[in-house]
C-alpha positions in Angstrom: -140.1 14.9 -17.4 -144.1 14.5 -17.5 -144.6 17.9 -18.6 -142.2 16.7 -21.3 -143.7 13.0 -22.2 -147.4 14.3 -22.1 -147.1 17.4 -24.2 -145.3 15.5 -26.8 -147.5 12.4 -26.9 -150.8 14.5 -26.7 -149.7 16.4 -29.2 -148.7 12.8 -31.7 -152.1 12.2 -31.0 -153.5 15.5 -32.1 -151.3 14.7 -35.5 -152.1 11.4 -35.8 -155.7 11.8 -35.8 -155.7 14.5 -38.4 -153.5 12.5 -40.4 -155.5 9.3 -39.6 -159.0 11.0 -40.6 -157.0 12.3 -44.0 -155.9 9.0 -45.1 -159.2 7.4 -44.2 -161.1 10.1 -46.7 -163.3 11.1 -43.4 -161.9 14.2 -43.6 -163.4 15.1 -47.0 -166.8 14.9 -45.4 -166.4 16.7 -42.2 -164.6 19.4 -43.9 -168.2 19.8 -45.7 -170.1 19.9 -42.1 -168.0 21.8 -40.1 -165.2 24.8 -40.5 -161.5 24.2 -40.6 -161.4 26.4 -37.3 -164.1 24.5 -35.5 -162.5 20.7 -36.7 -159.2 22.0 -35.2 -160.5 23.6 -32.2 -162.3 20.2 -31.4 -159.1 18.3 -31.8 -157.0 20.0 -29.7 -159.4 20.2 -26.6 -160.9 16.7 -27.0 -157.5 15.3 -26.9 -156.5 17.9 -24.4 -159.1 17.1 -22.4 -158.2 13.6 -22.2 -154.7 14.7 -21.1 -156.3 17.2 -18.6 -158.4 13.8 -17.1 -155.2 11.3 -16.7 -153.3 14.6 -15.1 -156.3 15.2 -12.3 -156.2 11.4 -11.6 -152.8 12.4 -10.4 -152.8 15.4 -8.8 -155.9 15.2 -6.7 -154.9 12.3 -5.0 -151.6 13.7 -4.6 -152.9 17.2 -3.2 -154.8 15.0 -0.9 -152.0 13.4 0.8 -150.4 16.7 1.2 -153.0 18.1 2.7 -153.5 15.6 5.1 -150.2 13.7 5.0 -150.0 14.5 8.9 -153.4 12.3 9.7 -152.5 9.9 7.0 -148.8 8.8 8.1 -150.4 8.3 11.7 -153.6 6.3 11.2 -150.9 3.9 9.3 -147.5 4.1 10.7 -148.9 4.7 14.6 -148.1 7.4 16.4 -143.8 7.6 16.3 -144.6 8.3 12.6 -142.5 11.7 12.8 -139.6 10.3 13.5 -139.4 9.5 9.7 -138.9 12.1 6.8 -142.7 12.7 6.0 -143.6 14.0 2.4 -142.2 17.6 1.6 -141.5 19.4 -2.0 -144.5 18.4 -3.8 -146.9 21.5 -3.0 -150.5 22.7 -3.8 -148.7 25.7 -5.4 -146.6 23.6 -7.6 -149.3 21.4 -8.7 -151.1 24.2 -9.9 -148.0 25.7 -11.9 -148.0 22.2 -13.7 -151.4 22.5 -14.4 -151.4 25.9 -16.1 -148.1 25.2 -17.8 -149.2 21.7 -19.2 -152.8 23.9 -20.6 -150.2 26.2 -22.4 -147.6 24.1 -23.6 -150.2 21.5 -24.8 -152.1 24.0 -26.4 -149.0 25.4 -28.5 -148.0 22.3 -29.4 -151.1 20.7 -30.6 -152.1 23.3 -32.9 -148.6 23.0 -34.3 -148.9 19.4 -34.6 -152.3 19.4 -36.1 -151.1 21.9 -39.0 -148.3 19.5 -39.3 -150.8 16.2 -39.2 -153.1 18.0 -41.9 -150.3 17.8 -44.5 -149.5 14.2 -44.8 -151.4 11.3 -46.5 -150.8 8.5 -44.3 -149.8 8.7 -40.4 -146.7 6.8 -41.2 -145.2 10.0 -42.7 -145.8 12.0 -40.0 -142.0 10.8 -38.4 -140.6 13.5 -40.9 -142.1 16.6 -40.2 -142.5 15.5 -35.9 -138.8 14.8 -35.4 -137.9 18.6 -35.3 -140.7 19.8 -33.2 -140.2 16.7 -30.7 -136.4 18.4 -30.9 -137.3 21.8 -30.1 -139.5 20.6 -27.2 -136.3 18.3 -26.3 -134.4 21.9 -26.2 -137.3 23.3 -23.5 -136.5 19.8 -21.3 -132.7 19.6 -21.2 -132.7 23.4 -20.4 -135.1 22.9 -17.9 -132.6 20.3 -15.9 -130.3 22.7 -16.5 -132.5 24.8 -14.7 -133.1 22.6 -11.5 -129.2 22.5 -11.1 -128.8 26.0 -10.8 -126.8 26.4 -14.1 -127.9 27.8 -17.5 -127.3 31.2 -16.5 -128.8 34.3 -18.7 -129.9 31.9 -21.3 -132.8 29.6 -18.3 -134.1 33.3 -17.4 -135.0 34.3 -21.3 -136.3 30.6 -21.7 -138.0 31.1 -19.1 -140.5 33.5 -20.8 -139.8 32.2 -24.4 -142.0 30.3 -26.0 -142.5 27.5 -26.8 -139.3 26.7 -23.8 -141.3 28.7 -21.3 -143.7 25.8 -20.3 -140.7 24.0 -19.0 -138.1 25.9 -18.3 -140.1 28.5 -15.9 -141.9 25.5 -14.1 -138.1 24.2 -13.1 -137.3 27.7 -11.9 -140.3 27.7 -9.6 -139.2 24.6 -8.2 -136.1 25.5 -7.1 -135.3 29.4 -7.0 -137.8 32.2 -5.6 -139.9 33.5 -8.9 -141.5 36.9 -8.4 -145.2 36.5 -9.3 -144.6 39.1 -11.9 -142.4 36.8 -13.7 -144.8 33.7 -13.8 -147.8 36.6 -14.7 -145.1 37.5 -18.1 -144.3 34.4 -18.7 -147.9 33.1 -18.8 -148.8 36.1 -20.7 -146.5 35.1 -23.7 -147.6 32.0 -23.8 -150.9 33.0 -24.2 -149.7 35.5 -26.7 -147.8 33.1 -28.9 -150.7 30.7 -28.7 -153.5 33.3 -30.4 -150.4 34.0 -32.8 -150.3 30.2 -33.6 -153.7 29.4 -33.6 -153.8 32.2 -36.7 -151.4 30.5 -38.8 -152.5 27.2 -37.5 -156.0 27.2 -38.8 -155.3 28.4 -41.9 -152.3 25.9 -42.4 -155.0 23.3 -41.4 -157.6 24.1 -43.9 -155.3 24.5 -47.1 -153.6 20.7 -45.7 -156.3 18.7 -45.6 -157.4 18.2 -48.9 -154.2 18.1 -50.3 -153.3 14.8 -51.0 -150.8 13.1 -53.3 -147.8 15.6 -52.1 -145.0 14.0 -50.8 -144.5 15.9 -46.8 -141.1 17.7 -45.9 -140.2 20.4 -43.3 -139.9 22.8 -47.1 -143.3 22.4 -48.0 -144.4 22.8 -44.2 -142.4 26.1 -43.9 -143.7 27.2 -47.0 -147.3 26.8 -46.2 -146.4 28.9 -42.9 -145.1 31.8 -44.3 -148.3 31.9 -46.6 -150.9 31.4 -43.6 
């Protein structure tokens, strides 16, 4: 569910500070002083970066209290602390898997939704082209529960190294079934794949959206522009 809520809000922001910067007419000058690949680049990891500092104000502490949860539940609950359930599941392992599957996924999905940001006027019309890429990551989180049920079948272990499902799906598998390192190694391996893939398309999709103004934005024109990049 946070991998979920944080790669989809980053990613709004990623759109709505292209489109934001586009409606403002800022765009028109730092289009002048800097390349289309370089402006993209630097929205994706400044914003990224701000998602990677709220997620280490999480997890640090957390891998703390792992780490030490033995010391910890003494110095506060006294010695007959074990005779409670002390903290178990939450691993150094699996933190780590969040972190490189959050890097991935965000990544992916940002330089989707800044191609997508650069071809509107105005952030309010960015609700028409985000609703179908907030549904395909929707389609990477519901088969990821499906996942941490045990159930899915054939179709969680091809998710699992599909992107842009993989992120999720693949982090739910590690949870709860035994993942051969090979597996996580593919999986990560496609992701970085489709990301140099997207970045391609991306950047080119960026720099022939944001000086087009006056257009009125649909997932037709959006397409369109794709299969031309």
């Amino acid at each position: 569910m946070l991998l979920f809520i944080t790669i989809v809000i980053y990613g709004m922001w990623v759109a709505t500070g292209v489109a934001s910067e586009k409606s403002s007419r800022v765009m028109e000058l730092m289009i002048s002083a800097a390349s289309p690949r370089q402006m993209l680049t630097g929205k994706v990891v400044g914003i990224g970066a701000a998602g990677l500092t709220q997620y280490l104000a999480i997890a640090l502490p957390a891998l703390i209290l792992i780490l030490f949860q033995d010391r910890i539940a003494e110095a506060i609950l006294g010695p007959d602390w074990a005779s409670g359930a002390p903290l178990v599941g939450l691993t150094p392992v699996l933190l780590l898997g969040y972190g490189v599957f959050f890097l991935l996924g965000f990544t992916l999905f940002a330089l989707i939704y800044a191609a997508m940001g650069s071809f509107v006027s105005r952030p309010d019309d960015l609700q028409t082209l985000s609703l179908p890429l907030s549904l395909v990551a929707m389609v990477g989180y519901l088969t990821a529960i499906v996942a941490l049920g045990g159930g899915g079948g054939a179709w969680v272990t091809v998710a699992s190294y599909l992107p842009p499902f993989s992120p999720f799906v693949m982090l739910a598998r590690i949870m709860v079934t035994g993942v051969e390192p090979w597996q996580v190694l593919l999986s990560i391996g496609l992701m970085i794949a489709a990301i140099a893939v997207v970045a391609v398309v991306a950047t080119r999709m960026y720099a022939a959206g944001v000086l087009l103004y006056g257009t009125r934005p649909g997932i037709r024109a959006f397409v369109a522009a794709a299969r031309m990049a």
